[in-house]
PAZALUM-686316 format. One record per residue (C-alpha): x, y negated, z negated. Coordinates in steps of 0.25 Angstrom, whole numbers, padded with zeros to 4 digits, always signed. Last residue first. Example, Ala and Ser with C-alpha at 12.3 -4.5 7.8 and 13.67 -1.06 7.14 Angstrom:
BEGIN
+0055+0004-0029;+0049+0018-0031;
END
This chain:
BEGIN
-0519+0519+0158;-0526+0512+0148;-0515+0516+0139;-0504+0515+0147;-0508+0501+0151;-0510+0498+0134;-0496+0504+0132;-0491+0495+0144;-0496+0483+0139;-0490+0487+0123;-0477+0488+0130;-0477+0475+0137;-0482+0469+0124;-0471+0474+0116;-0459+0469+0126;-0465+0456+0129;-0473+0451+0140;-0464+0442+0149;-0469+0428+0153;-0476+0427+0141;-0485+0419+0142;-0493+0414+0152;-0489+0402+0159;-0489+0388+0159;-0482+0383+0171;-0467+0372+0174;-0464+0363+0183;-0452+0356+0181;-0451+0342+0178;-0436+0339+0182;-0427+0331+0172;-0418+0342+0168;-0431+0351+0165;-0444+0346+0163;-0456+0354+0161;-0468+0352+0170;-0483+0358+0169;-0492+0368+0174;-0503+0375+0168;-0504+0388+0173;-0506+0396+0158;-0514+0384+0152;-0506+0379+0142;-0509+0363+0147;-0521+0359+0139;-0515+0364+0127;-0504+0354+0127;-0489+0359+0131;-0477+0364+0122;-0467+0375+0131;-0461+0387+0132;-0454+0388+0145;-0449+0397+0155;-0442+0396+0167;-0444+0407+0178;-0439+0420+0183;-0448+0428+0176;-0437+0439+0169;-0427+0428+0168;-0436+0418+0161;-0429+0404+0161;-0428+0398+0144;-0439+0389+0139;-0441+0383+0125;-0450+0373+0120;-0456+0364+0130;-0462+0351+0130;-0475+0345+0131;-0484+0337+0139;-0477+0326+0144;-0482+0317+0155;-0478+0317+0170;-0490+0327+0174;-0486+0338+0166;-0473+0336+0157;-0465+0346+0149;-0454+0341+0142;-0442+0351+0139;-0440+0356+0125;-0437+0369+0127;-0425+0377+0137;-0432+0376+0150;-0423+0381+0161;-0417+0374+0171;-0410+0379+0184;-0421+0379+0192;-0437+0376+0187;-0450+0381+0185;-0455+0382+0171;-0466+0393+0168;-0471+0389+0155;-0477+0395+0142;-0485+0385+0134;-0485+0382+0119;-0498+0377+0115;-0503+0360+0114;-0514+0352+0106;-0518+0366+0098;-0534+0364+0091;-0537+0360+0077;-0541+0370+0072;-0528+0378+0074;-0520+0367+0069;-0528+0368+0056;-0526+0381+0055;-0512+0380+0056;-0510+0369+0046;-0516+0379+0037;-0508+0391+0040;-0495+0381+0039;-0489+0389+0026;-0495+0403+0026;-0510+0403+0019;-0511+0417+0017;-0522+0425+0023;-0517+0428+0036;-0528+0420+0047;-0518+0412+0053;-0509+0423+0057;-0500+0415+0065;-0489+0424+0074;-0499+0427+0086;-0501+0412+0085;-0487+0408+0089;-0494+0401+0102;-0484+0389+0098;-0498+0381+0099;-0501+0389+0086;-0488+0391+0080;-0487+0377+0076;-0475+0366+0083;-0467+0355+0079;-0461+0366+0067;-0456+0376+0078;-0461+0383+0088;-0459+0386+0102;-0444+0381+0102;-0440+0382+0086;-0445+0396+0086;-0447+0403+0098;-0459+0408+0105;-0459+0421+0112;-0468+0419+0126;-0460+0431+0132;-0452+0425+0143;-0448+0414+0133;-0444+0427+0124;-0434+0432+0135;-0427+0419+0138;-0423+0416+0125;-0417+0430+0121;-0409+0429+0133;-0405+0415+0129;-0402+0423+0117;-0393+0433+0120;-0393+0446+0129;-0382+0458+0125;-0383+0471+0132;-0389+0486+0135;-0390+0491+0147;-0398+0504+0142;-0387+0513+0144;-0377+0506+0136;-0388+0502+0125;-0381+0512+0114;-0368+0507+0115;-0375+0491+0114;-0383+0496+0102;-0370+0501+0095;-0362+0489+0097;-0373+0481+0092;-0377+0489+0080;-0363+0489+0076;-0361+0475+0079;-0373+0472+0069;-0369+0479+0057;-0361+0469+0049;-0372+0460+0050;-0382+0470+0043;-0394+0474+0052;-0406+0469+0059;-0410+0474+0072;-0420+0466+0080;-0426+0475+0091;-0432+0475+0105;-0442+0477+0116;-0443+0464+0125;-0450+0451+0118;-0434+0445+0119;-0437+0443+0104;-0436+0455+0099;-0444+0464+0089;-0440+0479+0085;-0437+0475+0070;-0425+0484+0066;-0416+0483+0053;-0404+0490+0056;-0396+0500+0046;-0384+0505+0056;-0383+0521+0060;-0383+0517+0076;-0396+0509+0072;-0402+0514+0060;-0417+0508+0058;-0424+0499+0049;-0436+0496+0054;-0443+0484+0059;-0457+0484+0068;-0462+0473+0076;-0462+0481+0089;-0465+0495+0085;-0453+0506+0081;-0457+0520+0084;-0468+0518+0093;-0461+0509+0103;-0449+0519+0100;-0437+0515+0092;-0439+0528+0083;-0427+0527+0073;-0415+0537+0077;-0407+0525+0078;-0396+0522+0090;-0400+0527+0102;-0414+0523+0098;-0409+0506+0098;-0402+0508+0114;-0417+0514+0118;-0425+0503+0111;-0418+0491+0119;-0419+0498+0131;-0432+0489+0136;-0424+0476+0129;-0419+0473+0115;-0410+0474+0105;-0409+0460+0094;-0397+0461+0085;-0398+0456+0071;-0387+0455+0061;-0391+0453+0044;-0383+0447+0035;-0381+0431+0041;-0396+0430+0042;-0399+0438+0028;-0407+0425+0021;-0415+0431+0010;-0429+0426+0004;-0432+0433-0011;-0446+0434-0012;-0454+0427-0025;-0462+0416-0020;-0463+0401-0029;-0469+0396-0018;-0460+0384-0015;-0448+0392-0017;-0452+0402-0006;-0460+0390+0003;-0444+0385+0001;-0437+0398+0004;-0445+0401+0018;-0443+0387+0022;-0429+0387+0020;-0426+0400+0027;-0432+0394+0039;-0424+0385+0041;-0412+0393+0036;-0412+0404+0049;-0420+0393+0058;-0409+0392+0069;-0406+0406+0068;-0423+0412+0072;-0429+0419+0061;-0429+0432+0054;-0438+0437+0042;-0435+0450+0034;-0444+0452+0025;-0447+0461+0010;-0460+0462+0005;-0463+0477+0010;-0451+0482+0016;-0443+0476+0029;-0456+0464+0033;-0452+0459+0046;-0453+0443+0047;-0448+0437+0063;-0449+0421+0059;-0453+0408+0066;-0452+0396+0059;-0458+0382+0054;-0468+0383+0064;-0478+0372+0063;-0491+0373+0053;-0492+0359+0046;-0487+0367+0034;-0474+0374+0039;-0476+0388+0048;-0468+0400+0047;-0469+0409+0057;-0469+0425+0060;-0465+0435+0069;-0468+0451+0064;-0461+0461+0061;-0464+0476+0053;-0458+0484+0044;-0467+0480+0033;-0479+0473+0038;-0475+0460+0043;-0481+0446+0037;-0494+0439+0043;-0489+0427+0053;-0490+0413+0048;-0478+0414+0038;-0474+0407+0026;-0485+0411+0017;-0485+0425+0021;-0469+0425+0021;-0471+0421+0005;-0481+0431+0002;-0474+0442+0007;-0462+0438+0000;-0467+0435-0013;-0463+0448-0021;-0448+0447-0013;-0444+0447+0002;-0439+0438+0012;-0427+0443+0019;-0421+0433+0028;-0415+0434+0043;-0410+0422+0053;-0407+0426+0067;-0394+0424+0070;-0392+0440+0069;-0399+0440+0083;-0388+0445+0092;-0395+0452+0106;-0394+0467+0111;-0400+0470+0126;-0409+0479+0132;-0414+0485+0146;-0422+0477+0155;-0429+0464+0148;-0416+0463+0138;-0407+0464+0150;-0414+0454+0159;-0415+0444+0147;-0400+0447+0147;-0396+0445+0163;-0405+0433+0163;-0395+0427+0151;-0385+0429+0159;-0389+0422+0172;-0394+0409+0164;-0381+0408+0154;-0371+0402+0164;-0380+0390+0165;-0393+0385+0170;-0398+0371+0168;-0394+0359+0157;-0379+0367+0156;-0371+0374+0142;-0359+0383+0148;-0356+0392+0136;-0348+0403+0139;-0349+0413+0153;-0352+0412+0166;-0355+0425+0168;-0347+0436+0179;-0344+0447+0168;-0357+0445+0156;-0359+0436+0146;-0368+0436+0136;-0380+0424+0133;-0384+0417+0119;-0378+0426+0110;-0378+0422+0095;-0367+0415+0086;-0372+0411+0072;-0373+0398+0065;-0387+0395+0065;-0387+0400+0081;-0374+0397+0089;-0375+0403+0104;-0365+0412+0109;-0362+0416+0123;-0359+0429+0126;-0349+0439+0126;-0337+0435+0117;-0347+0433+0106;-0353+0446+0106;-0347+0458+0098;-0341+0446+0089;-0355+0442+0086;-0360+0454+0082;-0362+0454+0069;-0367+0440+0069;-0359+0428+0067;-0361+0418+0055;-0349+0413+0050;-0350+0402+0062;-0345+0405+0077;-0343+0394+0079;-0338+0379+0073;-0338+0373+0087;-0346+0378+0098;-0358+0372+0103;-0368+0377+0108;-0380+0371+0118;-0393+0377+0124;-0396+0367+0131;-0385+0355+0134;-0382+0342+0126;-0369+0336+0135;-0360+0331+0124;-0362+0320+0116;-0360+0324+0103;-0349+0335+0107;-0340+0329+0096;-0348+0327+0085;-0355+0340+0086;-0342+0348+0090;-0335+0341+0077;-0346+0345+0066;-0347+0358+0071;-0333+0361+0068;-0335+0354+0057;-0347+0361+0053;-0342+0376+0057;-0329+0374+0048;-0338+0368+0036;-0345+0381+0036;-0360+0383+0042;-0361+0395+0040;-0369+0394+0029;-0382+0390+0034;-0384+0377+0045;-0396+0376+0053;-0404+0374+0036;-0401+0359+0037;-0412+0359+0047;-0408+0350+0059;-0410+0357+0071;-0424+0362+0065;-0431+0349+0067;-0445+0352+0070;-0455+0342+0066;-0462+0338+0053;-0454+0348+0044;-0463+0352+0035;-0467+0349+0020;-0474+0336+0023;-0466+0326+0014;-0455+0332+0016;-0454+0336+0030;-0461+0323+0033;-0449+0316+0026;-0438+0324+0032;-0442+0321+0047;-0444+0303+0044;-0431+0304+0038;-0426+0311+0049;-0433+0302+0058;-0427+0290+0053;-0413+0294+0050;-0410+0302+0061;-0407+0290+0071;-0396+0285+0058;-0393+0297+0054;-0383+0302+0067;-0374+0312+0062;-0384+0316+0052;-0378+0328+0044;-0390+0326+0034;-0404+0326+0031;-0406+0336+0019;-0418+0344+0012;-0415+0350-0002;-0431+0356-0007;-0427+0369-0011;-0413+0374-0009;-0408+0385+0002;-0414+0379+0015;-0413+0365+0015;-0424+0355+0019;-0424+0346+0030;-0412+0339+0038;-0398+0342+0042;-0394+0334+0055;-0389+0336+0068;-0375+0336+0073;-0374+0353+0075;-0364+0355+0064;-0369+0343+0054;-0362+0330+0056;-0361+0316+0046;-0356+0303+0051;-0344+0298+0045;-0339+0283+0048;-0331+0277+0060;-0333+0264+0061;-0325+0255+0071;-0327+0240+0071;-0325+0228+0079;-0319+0235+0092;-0317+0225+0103;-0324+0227+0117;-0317+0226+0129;-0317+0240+0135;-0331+0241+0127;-0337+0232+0138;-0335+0245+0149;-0345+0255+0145;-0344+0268+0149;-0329+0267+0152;-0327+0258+0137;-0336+0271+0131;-0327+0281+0137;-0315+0275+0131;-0322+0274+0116;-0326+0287+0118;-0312+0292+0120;-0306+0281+0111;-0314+0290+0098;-0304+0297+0090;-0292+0285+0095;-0302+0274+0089;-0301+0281+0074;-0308+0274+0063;-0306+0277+0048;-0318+0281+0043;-0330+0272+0036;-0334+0270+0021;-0348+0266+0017;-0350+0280+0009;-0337+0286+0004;-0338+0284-0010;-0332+0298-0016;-0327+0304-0002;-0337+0313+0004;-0334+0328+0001;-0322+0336+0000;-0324+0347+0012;-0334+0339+0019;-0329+0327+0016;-0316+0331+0022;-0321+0337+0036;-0324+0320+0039;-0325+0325+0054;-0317+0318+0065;-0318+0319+0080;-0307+0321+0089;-0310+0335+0093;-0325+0335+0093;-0325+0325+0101;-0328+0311+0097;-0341+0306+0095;-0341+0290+0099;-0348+0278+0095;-0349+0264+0102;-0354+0251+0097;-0353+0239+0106;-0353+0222+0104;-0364+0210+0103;-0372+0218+0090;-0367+0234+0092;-0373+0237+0106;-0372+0255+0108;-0362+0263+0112;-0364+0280+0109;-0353+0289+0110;-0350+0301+0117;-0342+0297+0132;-0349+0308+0140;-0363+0303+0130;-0360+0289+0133;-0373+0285+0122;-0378+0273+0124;-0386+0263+0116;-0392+0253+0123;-0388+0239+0124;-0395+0228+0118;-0402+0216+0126;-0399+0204+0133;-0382+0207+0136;-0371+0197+0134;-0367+0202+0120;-0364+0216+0129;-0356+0210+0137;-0349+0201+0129;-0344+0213+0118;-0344+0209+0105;-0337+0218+0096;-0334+0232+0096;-0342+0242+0088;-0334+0256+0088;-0341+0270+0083;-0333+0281+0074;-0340+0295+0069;-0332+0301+0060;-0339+0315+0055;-0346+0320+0041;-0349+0332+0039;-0363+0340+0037;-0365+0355+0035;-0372+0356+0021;-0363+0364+0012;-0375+0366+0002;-0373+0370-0012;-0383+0361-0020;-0372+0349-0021;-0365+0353-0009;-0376+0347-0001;-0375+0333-0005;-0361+0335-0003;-0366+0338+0011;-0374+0330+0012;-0362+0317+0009;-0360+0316+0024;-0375+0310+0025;-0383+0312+0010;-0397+0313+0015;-0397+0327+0008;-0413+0327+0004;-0417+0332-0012;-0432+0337-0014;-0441+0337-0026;-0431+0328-0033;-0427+0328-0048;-0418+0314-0049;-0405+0315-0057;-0399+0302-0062;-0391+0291-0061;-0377+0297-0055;-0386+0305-0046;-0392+0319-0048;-0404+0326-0042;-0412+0335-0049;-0418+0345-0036;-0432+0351-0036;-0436+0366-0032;-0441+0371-0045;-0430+0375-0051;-0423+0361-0050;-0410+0360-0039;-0397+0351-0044;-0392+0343-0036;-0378+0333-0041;-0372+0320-0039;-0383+0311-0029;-0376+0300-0028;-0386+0288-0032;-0380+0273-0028;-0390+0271-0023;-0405+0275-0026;-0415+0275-0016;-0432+0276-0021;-0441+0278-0012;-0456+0272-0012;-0459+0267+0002;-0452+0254+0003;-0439+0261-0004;-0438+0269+0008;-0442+0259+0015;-0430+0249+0012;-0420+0263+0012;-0426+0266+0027;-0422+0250+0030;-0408+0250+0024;-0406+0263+0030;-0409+0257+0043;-0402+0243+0040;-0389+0253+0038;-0393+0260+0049;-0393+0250+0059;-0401+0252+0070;-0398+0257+0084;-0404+0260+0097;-0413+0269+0105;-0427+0264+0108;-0425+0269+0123;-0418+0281+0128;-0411+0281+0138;-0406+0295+0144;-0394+0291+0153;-0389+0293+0168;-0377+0294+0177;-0369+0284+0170;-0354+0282+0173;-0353+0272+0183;-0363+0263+0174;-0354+0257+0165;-0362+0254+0154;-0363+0237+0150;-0378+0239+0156;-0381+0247+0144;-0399+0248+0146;-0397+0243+0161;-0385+0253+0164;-0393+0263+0159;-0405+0261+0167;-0396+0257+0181;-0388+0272+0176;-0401+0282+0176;-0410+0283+0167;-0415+0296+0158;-0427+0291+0149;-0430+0294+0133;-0443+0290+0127;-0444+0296+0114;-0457+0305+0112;-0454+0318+0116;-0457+0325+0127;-0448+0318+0136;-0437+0321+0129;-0433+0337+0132;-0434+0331+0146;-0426+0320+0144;-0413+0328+0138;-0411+0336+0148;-0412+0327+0158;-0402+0317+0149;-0393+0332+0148;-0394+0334+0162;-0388+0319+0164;-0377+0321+0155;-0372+0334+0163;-0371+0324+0176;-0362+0316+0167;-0363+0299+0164;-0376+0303+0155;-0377+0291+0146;-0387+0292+0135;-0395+0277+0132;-0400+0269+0122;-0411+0260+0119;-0410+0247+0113;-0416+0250+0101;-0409+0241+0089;-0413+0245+0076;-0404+0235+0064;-0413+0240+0053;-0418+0227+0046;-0426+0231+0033;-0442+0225+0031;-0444+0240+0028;-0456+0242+0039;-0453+0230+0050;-0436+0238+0048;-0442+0252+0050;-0451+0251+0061;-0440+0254+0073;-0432+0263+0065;-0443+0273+0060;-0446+0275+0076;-0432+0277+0078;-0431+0286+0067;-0445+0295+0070;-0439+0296+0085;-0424+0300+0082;-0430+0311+0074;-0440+0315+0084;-0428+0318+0094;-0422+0325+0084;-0432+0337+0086;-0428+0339+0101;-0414+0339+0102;-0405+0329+0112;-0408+0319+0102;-0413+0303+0108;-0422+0293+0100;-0409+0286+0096;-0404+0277+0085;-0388+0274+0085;-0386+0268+0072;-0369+0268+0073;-0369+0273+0059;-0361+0268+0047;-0370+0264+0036;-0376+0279+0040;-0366+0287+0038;-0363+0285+0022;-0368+0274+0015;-0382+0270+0020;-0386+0266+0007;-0377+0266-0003;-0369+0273-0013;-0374+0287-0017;-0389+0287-0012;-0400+0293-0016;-0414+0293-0011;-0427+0294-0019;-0441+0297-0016;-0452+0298-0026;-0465+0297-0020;-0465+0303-0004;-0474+0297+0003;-0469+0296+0017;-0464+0282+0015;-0456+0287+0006;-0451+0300+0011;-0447+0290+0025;-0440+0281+0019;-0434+0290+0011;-0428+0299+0023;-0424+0287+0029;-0416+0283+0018;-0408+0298+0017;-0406+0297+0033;-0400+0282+0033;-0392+0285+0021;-0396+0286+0008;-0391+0300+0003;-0398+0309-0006;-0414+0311-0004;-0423+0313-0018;-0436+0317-0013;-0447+0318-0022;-0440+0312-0034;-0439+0312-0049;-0428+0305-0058;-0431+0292-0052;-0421+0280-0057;-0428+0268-0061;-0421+0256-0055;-0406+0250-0059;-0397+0262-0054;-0403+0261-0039;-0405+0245-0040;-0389+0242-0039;-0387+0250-0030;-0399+0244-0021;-0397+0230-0024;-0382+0232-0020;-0388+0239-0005;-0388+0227+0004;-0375+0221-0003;-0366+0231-0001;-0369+0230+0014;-0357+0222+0017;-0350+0225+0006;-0349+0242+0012;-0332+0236+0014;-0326+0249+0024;-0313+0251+0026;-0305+0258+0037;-0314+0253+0050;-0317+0238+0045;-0332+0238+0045;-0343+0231+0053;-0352+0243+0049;-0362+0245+0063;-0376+0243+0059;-0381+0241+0073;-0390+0227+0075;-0389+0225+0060;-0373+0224+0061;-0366+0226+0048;-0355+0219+0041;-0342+0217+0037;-0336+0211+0050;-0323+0216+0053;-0310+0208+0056;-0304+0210+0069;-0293+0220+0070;-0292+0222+0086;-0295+0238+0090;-0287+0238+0101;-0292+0250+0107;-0305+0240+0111;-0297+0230+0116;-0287+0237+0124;-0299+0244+0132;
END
């Protein structure tokens, strides 16, 4: 222990480690010689060769992310490719970086991320002829807690149905892959082979080399000093030594995006953090072993310990309250020069972690520290990165806020160079569109954000997860006031919305578990109200345009596969990309002739504005596209009573008759101007009002005056949830999404292939038509305890994997679990049975006939047609 909080002055080597990459560097001062040399013929060379004042792509910022991504542009194709970079490669994050590479994300999407860089990693160095320093001696999470153990459960199934292999072991594995742990304190750990480490200087190095192999042409030292957009959709982009006109600019620029950003008016939320990690020097026992360590990862101590050469490296995350953020750059910029400098260390911030690494493993108690780095890294709110296009310029894309670049880099610039080059997306990735943040995402919000992200980096990843800091946002519905002390609030592209409402006798607050918790009676009490009498719900998340203008029909037609609303009417719709896939799913009611109001789920408010505005730009259409999501409330009504409680207060005919289902009408509501669609998406009879923000308490205190008599209540959205499983409704990013086509999404009803107009993706459609479906969406009947399915569980039948699930919630009107879920054609059959795995059990689970529940409308059409033959 002395000799580790001793800190003994030695004399610092000056150079780099191929096995890791880790900067021998004197804490306070940093000397960039030792690598000086590798890139003079580059400097040197930039200002010398024929300087390009045309390019496809121009990316800004040569770090490991920005030289993957011409790497990959290049080798795709793509003619006239150059990056820019200010000083030198890899100056910024990446020179400094630990290098942890892994093939394991507690997401979904990212997993395939990790995948495309490893695989890129392992052939990178026969393909360039450049080292890269990758090391894959596997690595393992420890649980040493029971709720660390559900989580590895948890985590395998959603696994499985992947391609990375990924294995839950007990202690004697673990100990055999790190055999210098102290066992007492395992329980388990979710290994995970192929991991390791590479170093990313060489990696960079190696990208940059095949970058250049393929085509691309890197300039450094190029700052980019000024961006100025053309009229026809292209950018003149400034440097010292000329201004280049680009089809495309990419934001690569690490913690200077967000001046990179500044300079067309964005306020991209990224900031850079201190992030410190210790390499001791040799340590006998682990210079005596045969082969190298795997990584681990202490998840109860956060940080991460790998084999460094003979000797240990071990990285911490702080919490939140003693961790540091580099707020000052954000509010004066990057300091002129900064690019290979490091921060000042400070042992005290992190000698928690350090003290619970020397308990794990007991070597580091007589190990000496050689060097200490403790260098920025760069975070969003939520930890993940920004990448793809950006919604309010034409053809600006970013890949920034990395906090770990170096396992992104590869299949990042692998994702942005298909999208590209292809026009789409190739996969889904929603979590890190640039366009999840909007305006309200102030420089408060993002450093409080900024700090819980860091700081709960290892904490316990459970379903259905919030986390607090930085909330509420600017954006709070009308209503919000009237509700936040009743319920618990989930956070939905900024704004706060009702998951679950208290009543007397609840466990209340937020109580996050892998099975059953304090929500699970409550929500059944709601689902019950909105099925028996009526309850009231906060949509204003949703997100709302106005498209309208000469072109405006034309333009939906093209974008949309369904045929467009007659006036005053409603109707679901989706846009497809190219190859076919849902791009997203939209609710279009045309108000007057020409003029639409669309809405969309929260999360794909700006994602899906984007789109709408580039195929606008690119088509030369003449309509007027309006974002009103912050100016327009929206409160769902709906259940069996829901169309007495709504008369009481307008003298507009509610009846069945009077106002059909798919109709909107604008309506006085208690003497209030009210847009009205009668749709709900709980399938039971209901409405959508839309009204001025300002407005929306009024119309929400007088509904639940007049609803008295009726029962009237609040219900949220796991309420919602459940009650559109149990009527077959499909959701967007669960059921569909851009890994999937509305065909084997059963979304057919919704795809007019035979409508005249060649809507983007009809094609494509047509062709997958033809050719035949490989696997449907299924409707399952999952038996199990205390459990639900919640998506993305692996579904197995006969000990092999056959698909996975999508989305599953428990079904309080059936008494049973439900699921929605991938399977091949040959097992849809209505009785087919199969197993889905939950917490590490393979529960049975059938095919049934959808829905579970018949929806309100068709209910009432049965019984019309019973009455009628009657």
């Amino acid at each position: 222990m002395s000799r580790i909080l001793n800190l003994i002055s030695i004399q610092l080597r000056k150079d780099f480690s191929v096995r890791g990459g880790i900067p021998r560097l004197p804490v306070r001062t940093i000397c960039c010689t030792a690598r000086k040399h590798a890139e003079e013929g580059d400097a040197a060379s930039a200002l010398g060769k024929r300087w390009k004042d045309t390019a496809d792509t121009v990316i800004i910022g040569g770090g490991c992310v920005g030289a993957s991504l011409a790497y990959h542009l290049a080798k795709g194709g793509v003619k006239d490719v150059v990056l820019l970079e200010k000083s030198e490669l890899t100056a910024g994050s990446t020179w400094h970086a630990a290098g942890l590479t892994t093939y394991y994300h507690p997401g979904i999407n990212l997993k395939k991320v990790h995948f495309d860089s490893i695989k890129l990693y392992e052939t990178l160095e026969a393909e360039t002829g450049q080292a890269v320093g990758f090391h894959q001696p596997g690595s393992v999470r420890i649980a040493s807690t029971a709720a660390r153990v559900d989580e590895m459960k948890y985590q395998m199934t959603r696994t499985h149905w992947h391609v990375t292999p990924q294995y839950f072991i007990g202690p004697e594995k673990v100990h055999e892959l790190f055999p210098l742990l102290n066992i007492d304190k395992v329980l388990a750990g979710l290994y995970t082979p192929g991991d390791g480490h590479i170093d990313p200087y060489s990696l960079t190095m190696a990208l940059a080399a095949g970058a250049r192999m393929y085509g691309a042409q890197i300039y450094n030292p190029a700052p980019v000093t000024g961006l100025d957009p053309t009229a026809d959709g292209k950018w003149d982009v400034q440097t010292p030594h000329g201004t280049i006109r680009a089809n495309r600019i990419v934001n690569t620029a690490g913690f200077w995006a967000r001046e990179v950003g500044q300079m067309i008016g964005f306020q991209h939320p990224t900031i850079p953090v201190h992030h410190q990690y210790v390499v001791t020097a040799t340590v006998p026992e682990v210079k005596a072993l045969k082969k190298e360590l795997a990584v681990i990862r202490d998840l109860e101590g956060s940080y991460y310990l790998r084999q460094e050469r003979d000797g240990l490296l071990f990285g911490p995350y702080e919490k939140m309250e003693k961790m540091v953020l580099q707020d000052s750059w954000v509010r004066d910029g990057v300091p002129p020069g900064f690019g290979k400098e490091l921060f000042e260390s400070d042992l005290d911030r992190i000698m928690e972690h350090v003290e619970m690494a020397m308990d794990m493993v007991p070597v580091l108690k007589k190990a000496d520290i050689i060097n200490v780095v403790s260098g920025p890294i760069t975070y969003t709110p939520d930890l993940l990165p920004m990448v793809g296009p950006h919604q309010g310029v034409h053809n600006y894309w970013t890949a920034i806020g990395f906090g770990y670049g170096v396992i992104h880099a590869g299949g990042i610039g692998k994702f942005l160079s298909d999208w590209i080059r292809n026009g789409e997306p190739p996969y889904d990735l929603i979590e890190c569109d640039p366009n999840r943040y909007g305006k309200w995402t102030d420089v408060p919000f993002m450093c409080a954000k900024a700090r819980e992200s860091y700081g709960f980096n290892n904490v316990v990843g459970y379903p259905k997860e919030e986390r607090f800091a930085g909330r509420p946002t600017s954006r709070t519905s009308g209503v919000y006031e009237l509700l936040k002390d009743k319920c618990s609030m989930g956070f939905h592209a900024g704004w706060e919305q009702p998951h679950w409402f208290y009543k007397p006798g609840d466990d209340t607050g937020y109580m996050p578990s892998f099975r059953r918790t304090n929500w699970f009676g409550p929500v059944g009490r709601e689902c019950r109200l909105v099925m028996e009498k009526v309850g009231v719900i906060d949509l204003t998340p949703f997100g709302k345009f106005v498209v309208k203008g000469k072109d405006s029909l034309k333009l939906l037609d093209r974008l949309f596969a369904n045929t467009m609303p007659k006036v005053g009417q409603t109707n679901i719709s989706h846009m497809l990309t190219p190859a076919g896939r849902v791009f997203a799913e939209v609710t279009i009611t045309q108000l007057t002739p020409g003029e639409f109001l669309l809405v969309t789920g929260s999360g794909s408010e700006l994602h899906d504005l984007r789109w709408m505005e580039a195929e606008a730009a690119e088509g030369g259409y003449d309509v007027d596209i309006r974002n009103v999501t912050d100016d327009i409330g929206v409160l769902g009504i709906t259940g069996p009573n829901s169309r007495k409680v709504l008369q009481k207060l307008t003298d507009e005919d509610m009846s069945d008759g009077g106002f059909k289902f798919l109709h909107c009408r604008n309506i006085q509501l208690a003497g209030i101007p009210v847009r009205a669609i009668r749709i709900s998406y709980t399938g039971e009879l209901g409405w959508e009002l839309y009204m001025d923000q300002k407005n929306l308490a009024a119309v929400y205190q007088a509904m639940m005056a007049a609803g008295k008599d009726e029962g009237i209540d609040n219900f949220g959205t796991y309420a919602m949830a459940s009650l559109r499983l149990e009527k077959g409704f499909r959701g967007w990013g669960a059921e569909m999404n851009c890994d999937t086509n509305p065909l084997e999404a059963g979304l057919d009803y919704f795809v007019k292939l035979n409508k005249p107009v060649d809507f983007i993706g009809k094609a494509a459609l047509q062709e997958i038509k033809a050719k035949g479906l490989k696997r449907k969406l299924s409707y399952l009947s999952v038996r199990t305890d205390d459990v639900d399915p919640e998506g993305n569980e692996t579904i197995w039948l006969n000990g092999k994997v056959v698909g996975n699930t999508t989305s599953g919630a428990y079904s309080y009107s059936s008494q049973q679990s439900l699921a929605f879920g991938y399977l091949p054609l040959e097992l849809c059959s209505v009785g087919q049975q199969v197993e889905v795995e939950l917490m590490g059990k393979k529960q049975t689970a059938t095919v049934i006939q959808e829905p579970l529940v018949l929806t309100e409308p068709t209910r009432t059409r049965l019984a019309k047609k019973g009455k009628a033959k009657a």
